[in-house]
Backbone as a chain_set.jsonl record, in Angstrom:
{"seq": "XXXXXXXXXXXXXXXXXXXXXXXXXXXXXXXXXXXXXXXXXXXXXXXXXXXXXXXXXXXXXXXXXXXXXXXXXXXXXXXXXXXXXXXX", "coords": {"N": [[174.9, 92.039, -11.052], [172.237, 92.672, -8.887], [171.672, 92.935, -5.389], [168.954, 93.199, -3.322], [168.16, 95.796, -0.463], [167.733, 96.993, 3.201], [167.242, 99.358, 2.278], [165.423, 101.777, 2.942], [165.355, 101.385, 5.26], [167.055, 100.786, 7.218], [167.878, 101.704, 9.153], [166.501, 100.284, 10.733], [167.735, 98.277, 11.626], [169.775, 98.119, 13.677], [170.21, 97.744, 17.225], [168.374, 99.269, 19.307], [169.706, 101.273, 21.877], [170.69, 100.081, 25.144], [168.767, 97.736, 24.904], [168.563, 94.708, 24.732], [168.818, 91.559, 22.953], [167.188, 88.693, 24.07], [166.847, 86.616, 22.708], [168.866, 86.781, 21.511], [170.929, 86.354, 23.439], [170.249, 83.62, 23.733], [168.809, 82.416, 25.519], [165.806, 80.824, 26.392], [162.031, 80.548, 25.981], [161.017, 80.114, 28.36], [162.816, 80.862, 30.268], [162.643, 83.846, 29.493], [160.645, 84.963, 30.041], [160.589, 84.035, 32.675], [161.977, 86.068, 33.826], [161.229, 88.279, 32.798], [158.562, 88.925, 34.441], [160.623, 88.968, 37.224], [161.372, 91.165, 36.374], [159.587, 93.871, 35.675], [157.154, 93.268, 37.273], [158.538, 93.19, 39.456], [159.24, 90.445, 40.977], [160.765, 88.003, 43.005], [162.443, 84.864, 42.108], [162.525, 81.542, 43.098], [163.939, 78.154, 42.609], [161.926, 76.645, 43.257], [159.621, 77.57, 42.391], [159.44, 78.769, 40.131], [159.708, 76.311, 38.58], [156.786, 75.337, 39.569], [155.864, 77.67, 37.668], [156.318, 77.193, 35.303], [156.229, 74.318, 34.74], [157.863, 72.218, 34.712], [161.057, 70.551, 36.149], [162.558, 70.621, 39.228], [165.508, 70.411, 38.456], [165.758, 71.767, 36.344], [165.022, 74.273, 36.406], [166.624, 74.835, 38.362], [168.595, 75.293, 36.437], [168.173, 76.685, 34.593], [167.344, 79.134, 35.735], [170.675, 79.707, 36.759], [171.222, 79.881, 34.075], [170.402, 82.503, 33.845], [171.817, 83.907, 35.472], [174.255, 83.552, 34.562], [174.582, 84.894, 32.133], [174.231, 87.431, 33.115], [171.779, 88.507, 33.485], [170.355, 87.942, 35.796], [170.836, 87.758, 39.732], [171.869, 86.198, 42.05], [170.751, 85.174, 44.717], [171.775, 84.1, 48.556], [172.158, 80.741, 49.427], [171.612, 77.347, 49.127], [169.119, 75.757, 49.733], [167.406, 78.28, 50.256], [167.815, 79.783, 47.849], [167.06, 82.217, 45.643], [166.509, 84.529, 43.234], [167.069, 87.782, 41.793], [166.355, 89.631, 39.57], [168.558, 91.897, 37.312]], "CA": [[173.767, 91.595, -10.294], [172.245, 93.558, -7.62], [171.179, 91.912, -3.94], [167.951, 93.843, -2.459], [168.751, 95.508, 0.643], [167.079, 97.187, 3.255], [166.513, 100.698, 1.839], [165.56, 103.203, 3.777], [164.961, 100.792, 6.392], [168.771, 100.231, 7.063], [168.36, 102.292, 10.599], [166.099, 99.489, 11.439], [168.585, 96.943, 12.004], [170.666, 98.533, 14.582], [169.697, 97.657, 17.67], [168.57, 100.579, 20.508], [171.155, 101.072, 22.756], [170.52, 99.861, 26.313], [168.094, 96.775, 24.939], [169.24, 93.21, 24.875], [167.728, 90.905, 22.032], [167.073, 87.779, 25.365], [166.935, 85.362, 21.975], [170.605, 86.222, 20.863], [171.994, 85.383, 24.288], [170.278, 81.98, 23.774], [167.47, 82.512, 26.342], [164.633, 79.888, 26.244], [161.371, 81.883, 26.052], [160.62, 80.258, 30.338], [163.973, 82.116, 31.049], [162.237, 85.243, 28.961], [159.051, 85.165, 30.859], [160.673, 84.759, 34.149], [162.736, 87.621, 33.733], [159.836, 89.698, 32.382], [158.22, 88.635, 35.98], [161.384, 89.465, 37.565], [161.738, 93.128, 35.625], [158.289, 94.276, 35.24], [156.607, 92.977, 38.734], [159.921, 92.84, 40.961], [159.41, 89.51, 42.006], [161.913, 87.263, 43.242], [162.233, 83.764, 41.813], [163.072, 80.132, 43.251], [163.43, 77.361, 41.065], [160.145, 76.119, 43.748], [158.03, 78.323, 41.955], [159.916, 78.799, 38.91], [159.245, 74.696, 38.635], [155.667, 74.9, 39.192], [155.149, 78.251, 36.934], [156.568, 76.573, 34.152], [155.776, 73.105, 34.979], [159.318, 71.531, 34.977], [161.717, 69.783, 37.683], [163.558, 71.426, 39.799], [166.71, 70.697, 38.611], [165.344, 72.149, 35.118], [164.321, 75.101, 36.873], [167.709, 75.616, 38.545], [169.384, 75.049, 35.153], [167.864, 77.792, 33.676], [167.812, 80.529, 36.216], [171.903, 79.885, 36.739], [171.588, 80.866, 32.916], [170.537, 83.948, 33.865], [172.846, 84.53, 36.248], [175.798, 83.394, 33.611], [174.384, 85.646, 30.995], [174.027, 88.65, 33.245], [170.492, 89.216, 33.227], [169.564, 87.588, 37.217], [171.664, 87.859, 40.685], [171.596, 84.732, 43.12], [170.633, 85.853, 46.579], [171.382, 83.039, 49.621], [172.454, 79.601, 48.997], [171.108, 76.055, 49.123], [167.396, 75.517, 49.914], [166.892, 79.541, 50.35], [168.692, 80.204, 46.839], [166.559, 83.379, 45.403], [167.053, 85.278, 41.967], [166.817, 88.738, 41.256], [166.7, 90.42, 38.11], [170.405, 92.755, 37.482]], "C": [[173.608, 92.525, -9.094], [170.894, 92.789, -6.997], [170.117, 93.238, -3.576], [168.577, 94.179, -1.083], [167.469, 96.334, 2.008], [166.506, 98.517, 2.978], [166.823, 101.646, 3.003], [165.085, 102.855, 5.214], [166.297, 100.169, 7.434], [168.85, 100.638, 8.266], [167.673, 101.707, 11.855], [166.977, 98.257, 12.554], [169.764, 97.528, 13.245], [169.393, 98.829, 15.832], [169.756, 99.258, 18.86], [169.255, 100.199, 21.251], [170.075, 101.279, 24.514], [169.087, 98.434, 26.262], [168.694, 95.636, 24.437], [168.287, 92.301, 23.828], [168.131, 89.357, 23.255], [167.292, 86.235, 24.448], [168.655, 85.338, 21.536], [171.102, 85.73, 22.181], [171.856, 84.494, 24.754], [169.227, 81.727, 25.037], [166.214, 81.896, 26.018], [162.957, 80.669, 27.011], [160.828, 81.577, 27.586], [161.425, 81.328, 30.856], [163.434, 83.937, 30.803], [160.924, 85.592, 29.626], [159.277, 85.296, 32.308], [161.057, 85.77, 34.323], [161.58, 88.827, 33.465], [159.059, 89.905, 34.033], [159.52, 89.442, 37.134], [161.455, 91.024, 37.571], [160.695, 93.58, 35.968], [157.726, 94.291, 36.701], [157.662, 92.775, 39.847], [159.676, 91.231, 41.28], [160.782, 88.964, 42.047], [161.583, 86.185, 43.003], [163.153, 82.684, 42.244], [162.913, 79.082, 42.414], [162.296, 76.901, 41.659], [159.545, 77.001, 42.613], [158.263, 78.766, 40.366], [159.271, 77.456, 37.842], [157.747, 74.743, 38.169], [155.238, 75.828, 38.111], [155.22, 77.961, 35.327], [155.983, 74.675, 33.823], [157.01, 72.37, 34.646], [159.744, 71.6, 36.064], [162.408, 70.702, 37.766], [164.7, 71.517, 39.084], [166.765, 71.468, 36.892], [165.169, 73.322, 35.487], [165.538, 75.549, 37.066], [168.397, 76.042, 37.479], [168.998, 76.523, 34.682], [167.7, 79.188, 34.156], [169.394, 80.557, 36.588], [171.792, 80.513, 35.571], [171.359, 82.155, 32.852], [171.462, 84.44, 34.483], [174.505, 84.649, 35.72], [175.934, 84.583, 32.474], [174.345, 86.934, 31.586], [173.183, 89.498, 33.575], [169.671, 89.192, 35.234], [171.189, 87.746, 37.997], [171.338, 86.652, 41.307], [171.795, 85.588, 44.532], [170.73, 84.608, 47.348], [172.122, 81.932, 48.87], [171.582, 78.522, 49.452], [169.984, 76.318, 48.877], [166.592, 77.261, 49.726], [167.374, 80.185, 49.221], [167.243, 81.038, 46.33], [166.919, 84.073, 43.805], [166.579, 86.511, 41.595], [167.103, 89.619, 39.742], [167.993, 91.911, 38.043], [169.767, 94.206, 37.008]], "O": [[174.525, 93.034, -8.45], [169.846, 92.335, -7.456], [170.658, 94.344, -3.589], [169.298, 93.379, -0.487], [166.284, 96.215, 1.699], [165.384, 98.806, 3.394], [167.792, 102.06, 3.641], [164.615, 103.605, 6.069], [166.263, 99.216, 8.213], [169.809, 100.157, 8.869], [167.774, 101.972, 13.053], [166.832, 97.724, 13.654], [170.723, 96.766, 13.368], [168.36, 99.498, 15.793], [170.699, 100.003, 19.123], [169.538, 99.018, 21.453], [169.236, 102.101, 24.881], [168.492, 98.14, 27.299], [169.481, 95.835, 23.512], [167.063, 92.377, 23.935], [169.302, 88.978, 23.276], [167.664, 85.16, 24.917], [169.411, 84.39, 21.324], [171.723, 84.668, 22.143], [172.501, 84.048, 25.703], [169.0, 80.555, 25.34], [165.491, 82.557, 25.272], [162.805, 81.142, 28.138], [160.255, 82.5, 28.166], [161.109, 82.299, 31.543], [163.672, 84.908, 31.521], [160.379, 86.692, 29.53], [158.712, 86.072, 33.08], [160.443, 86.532, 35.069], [161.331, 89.932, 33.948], [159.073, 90.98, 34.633], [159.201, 90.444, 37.773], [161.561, 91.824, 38.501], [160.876, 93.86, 37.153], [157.842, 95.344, 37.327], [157.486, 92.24, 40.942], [160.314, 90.994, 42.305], [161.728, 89.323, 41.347], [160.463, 85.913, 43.436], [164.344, 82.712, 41.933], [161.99, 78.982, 41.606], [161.407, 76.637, 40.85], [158.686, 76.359, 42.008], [157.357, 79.04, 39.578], [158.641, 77.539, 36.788], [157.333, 74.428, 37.054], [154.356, 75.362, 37.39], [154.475, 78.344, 34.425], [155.492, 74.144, 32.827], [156.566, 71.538, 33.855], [159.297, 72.314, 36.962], [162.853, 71.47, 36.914], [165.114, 72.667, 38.942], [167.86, 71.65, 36.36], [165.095, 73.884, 34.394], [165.937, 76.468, 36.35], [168.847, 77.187, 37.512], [169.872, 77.362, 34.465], [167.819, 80.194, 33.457], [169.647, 81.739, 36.823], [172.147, 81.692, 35.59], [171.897, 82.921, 32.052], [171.997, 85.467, 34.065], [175.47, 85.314, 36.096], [176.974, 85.074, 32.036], [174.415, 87.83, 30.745], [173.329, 90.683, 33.872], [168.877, 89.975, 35.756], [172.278, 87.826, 37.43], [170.312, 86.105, 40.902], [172.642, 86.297, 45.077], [169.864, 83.795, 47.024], [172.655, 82.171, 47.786], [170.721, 78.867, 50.261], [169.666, 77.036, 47.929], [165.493, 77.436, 49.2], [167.449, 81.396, 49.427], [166.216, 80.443, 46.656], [168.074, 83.797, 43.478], [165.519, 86.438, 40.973], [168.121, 90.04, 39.194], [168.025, 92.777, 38.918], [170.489, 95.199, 36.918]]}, "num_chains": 1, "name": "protein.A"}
């Protein structure tokens, strides 16, 4: 028996070196949009504004920019109320 494979397309599957697939390291596509915001336009993101650009609670907001910051992708600038996130 012979399995199909991808041919001559086999140099597809290897990913470019220095790009991150944001879905393998489990990145929810808000976290992929802020970050694009982040990367792309520099900004800096609080979960305030994170919150309203997504339309989720704060503590939904924090939740998910710590994941950037666990995964590698954001920095945490400041603490408490002035907490900040920059893209790495």
């Amino acid at each position: 028996m012979t399995f199909p494979g991808p041919g001559e397309h086999i140099l597809d599957l290897i990913p470019e070196e220095g790009v991150t697939d944001l879905h393998a390291l489990g990145l929810n596509e808000r976290q992929i949009e802020a970050l694009a915001l982040m990367v792309n336009e520099g900004q800096t993101m609080t979960a305030g504004k994170y919150a309203q650009l997504f339309g989720v609670d704060r503590r939904t907001a924090q939740r998910d920019l710590g994941k950037l910051v666990v995964k590698g992708q954001a920095r945490r600038i400041g603490q408490g109320a002035s907490t900040a996130y920059q893209s790495t």
